[in-house]
Steps between C-alpha positions, in 0.01 A plus 500: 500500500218328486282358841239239490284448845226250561340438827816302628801582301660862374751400248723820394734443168744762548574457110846723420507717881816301542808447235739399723292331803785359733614856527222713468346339768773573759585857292144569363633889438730339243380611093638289164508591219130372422344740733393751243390722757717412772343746787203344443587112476702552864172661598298178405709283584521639887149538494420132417712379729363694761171366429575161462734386736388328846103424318413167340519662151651280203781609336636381180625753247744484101847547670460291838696236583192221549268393334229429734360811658604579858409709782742778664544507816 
């Protein structure tokens, strides 16, 4: 994960938090086999979320469906 921030933006690449977007974002307790440390990827994965939904953050990430970043509301 990687976030950039100048005075007006906050752009957060979420990079590989997500494998399987579509249904880790409405199951985000759900592990593939890519999670080499699956505890810990649910963990991060909640915890972004959290964070990031409802703000004007940027979101754009390896395994999203779009290609322009977006905003979760």
């Amino acid at each position: 994960m990687i976030n950039i921030k100048d005075k007006n933006t906050d752009l957060l690449f979420i990079a590989d938090i997500f494998h399987a977007y579509e249904i880790q974002m409405k199951y985000p307790n759900t592990a593939v086999i890519y999670d080499t440390n699956k505890d810990m990827a649910v963990k991060s994965r909640i915890k972004v979320m959290n964070k990031s939904k409802g703000t004007n953050t940027l979101i754009v990430g390896s395994h999203t469906p779009f290609y322009k970043p977006v905003t979760w509301k």
